[in-house]
C-alpha positions in Angstrom: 75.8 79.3 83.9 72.9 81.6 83.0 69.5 81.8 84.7 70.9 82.2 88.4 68.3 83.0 91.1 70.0 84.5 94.2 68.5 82.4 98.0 69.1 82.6 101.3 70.4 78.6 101.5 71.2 77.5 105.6 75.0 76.8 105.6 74.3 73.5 106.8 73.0 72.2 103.7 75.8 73.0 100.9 78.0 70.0 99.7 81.5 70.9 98.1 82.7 68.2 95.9 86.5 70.0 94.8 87.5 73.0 94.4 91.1 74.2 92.0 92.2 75.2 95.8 94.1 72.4 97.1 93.5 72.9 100.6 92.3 76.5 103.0 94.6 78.3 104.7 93.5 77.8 109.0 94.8 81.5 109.5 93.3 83.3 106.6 89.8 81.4 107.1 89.8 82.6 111.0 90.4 85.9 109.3 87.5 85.6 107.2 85.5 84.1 109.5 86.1 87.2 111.8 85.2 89.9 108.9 81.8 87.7 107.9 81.3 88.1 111.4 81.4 91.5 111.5 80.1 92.4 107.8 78.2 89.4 106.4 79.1 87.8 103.0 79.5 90.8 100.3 79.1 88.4 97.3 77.3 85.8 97.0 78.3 82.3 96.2 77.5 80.0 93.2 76.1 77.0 92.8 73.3 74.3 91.6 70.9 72.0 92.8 71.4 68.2 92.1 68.4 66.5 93.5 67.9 68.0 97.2 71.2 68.6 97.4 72.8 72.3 96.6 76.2 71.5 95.2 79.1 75.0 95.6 80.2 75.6 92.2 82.4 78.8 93.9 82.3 80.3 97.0 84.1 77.4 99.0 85.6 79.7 101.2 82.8 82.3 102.3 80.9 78.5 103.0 83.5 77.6 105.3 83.7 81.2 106.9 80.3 81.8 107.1 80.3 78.3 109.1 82.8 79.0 111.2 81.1 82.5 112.0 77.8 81.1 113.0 75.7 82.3 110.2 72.3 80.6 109.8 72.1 80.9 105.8 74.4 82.3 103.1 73.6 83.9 99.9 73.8 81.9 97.2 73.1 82.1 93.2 71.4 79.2 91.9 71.9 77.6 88.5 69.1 76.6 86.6 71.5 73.5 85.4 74.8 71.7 86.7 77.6 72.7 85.2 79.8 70.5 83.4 83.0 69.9 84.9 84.9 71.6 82.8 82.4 74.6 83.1 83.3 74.2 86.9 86.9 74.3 86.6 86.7 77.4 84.7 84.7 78.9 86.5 86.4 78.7 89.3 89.7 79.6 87.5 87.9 82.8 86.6 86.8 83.9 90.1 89.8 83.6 91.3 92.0 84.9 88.5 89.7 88.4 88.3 90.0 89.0 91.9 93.1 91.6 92.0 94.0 92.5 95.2 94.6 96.6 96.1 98.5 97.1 95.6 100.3 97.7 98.6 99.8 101.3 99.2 96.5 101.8 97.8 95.9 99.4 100.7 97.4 101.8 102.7 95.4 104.9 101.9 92.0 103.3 102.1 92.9 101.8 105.4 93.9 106.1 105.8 91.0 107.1 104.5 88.9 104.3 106.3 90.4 105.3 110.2 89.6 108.7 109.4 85.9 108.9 108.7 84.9 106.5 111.4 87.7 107.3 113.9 88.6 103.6 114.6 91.2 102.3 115.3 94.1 100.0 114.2 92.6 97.3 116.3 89.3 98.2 115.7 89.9 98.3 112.1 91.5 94.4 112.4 88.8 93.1 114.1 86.1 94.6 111.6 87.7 93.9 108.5 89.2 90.5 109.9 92.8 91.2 108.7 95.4 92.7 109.0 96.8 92.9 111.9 96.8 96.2 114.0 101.0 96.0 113.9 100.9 95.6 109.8 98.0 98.1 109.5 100.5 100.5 112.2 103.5 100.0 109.6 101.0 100.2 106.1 100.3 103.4 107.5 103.9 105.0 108.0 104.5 104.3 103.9 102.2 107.4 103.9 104.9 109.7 105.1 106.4 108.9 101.4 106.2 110.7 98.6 103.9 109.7 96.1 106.2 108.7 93.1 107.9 106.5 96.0 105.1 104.9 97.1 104.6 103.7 93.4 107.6 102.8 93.7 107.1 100.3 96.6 104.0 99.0 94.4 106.5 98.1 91.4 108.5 96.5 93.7 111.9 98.6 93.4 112.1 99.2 97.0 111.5 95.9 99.2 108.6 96.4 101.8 111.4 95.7 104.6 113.4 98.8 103.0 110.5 100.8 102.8 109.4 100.0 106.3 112.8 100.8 107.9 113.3 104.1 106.1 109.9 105.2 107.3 110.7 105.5 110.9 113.4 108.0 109.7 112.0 111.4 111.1 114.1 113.5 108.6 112.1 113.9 104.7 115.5 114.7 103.5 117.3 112.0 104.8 114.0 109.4 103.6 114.9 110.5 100.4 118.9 110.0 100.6 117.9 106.5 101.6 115.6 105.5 99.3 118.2 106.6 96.2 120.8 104.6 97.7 118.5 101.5 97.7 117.4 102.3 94.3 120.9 102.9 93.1 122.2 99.1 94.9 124.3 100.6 97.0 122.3 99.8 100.3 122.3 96.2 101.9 119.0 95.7 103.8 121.4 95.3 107.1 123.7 98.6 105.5 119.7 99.9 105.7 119.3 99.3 109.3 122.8 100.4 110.5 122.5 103.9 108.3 118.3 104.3 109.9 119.4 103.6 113.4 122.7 106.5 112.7 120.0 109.0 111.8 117.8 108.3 114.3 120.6 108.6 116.9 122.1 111.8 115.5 125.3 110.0 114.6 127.1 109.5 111.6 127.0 106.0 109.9 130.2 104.4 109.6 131.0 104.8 105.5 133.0 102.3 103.5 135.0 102.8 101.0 133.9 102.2 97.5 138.0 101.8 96.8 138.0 99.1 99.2 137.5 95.1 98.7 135.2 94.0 100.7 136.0 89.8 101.7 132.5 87.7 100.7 131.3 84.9 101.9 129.0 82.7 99.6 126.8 79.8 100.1 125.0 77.7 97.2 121.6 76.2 98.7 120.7 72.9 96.8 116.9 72.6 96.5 117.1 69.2 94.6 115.9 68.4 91.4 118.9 70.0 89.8 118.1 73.7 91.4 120.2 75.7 93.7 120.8 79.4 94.8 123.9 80.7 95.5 124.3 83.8 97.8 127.0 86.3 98.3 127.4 88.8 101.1 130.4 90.5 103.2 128.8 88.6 106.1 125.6 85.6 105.7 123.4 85.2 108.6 120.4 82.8 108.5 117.8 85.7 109.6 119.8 87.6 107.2 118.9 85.5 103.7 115.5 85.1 104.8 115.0 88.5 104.8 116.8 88.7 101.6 114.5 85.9 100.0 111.4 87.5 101.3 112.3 91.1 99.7 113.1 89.2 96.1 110.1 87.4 96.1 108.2 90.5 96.5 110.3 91.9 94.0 109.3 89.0 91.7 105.9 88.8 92.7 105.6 92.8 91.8 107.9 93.0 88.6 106.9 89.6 87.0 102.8 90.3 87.3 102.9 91.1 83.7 104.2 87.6 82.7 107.5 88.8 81.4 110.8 86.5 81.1 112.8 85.6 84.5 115.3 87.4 82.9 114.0 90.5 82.0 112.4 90.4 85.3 115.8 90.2 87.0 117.5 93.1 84.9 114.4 95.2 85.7 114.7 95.1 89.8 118.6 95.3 89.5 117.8 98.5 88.5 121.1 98.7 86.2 119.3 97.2 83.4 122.5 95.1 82.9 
């Protein structure tokens, strides 16, 4: 789409025909809505004119924002020509593909880094940036206590955020550390997790058990139709317990599987046993 000429347009008079997103999220568009607010529209959108009417080619989301935030105009790139739609499509493919978002704890440092030069704070920060919310920006910020190779670590996905979380509010570095290896090494259950963090806290021992001794299992396979299912295994299954679980592999996944390897090799990498 060459020949673009950037214009103040009045949101009012955009038309969006389609977009590759299906539908916008209500939470994450009060989010942006609240950072336009605050900050205006960084980039600008794209589209063409077709007759009088200026048609979104990307940017369906700052419109909708930018509406919902009370702005008068938005910047906008004009098109000399319509794209096909095929040109559309891709284009829109392409914005949204390139946009990487800041891994977890490089999050974390620039929120750091961002606190400290203007001194505001986490809810200050939330309402300026329109997300996230002062309680996730509060725990984002304790993964700083880390070490550095752990915190990459986190961003590979070998320890679960939850995991990660939990052993932060451990005061001890020494005992951080004897906590993270166990998660690494398998031999910590997320609730294991919370029972041995809540020992240290307390200045009791955890209760140990055995590695001689056979543990009974319970085990549920979920059906999820069309010919899938998941089976779980655990001393003990609680409902809040498995969606935890779920919610820790899929960041796993999410992490480990960015590169487009094979489920498999994805699986034998955040085992951690390579087996």
């Amino acid at each position: 789409m060459p020949g673009h000429v950037i214009q103040q347009v009045p949101t009012n008079k955009p038309v969006s025909p389609g977009n590759v997103r299906a539908r916008l999220d209500e939470e994450e568009q009060v989010s942006l809505a609240q950072s336009i607010a605050q900050n205006g529209i960084l980039v600008p959108l794209l589209g063409h004119y077709e007759g009088d009417a200026i048609i979104v080619d990307d940017g369906h989301r700052r419109l909708d924002a930018a509406r919902r935030a009370g702005l008068a105009t938005v910047p906008m790139l004009i098109a000399e020509k319509a794209p096909s739609p095929a040109e559309r499509v891709t284009l829109q493919l392409l914005a949204n593909t390139q946009r990487q978002g800041l891994k977890v704890t490089e999050h974390a440092r620039a929120l750091h880094d961002l606190m400290k030069a203007t001194g505001w704070s986490a809810a200050e920060v939330s309402v300026r940036l329109g997300r996230p919310s002062p309680g996730t920006i509060s725990k984002l910020l304790s993964l700083l206590v880390l070490p550095r190779d752990v915190q990459d670590l986190i961003d590979a996905g070998r320890v679960p955020m939850s995991s990660a979380y939990a052993i932060c509010t451990v005061p001890h570095a020494v005992e951080r550390q004897r906590l993270i290896q166990a998660v690494l090494e398998g031999r910590l259950t997320r609730d294991r997790l919370v029972a041995e963090t809540k020992a240290v806290k307390s200045g009791r021992p955890a209760p140990r058990t055995s590695t001689q001794q056979r543990i009974a299992r319970e085990r549920v396979v979920i059906r999820l139709g069309e010919g899938r299912s998941v089976a779980v295994s655990a001393p003990t299954l609680t409902v809040d317990a498995v969606v935890n679980w779920f919610m820790d592999l899929a960041e796993q996944l999410r992490h480990a599987g960015a590169d487009g390897r094979p489920l498999a090799e994805v699986a034998r990498n955040i085992s951690g046993n390579g087996k």
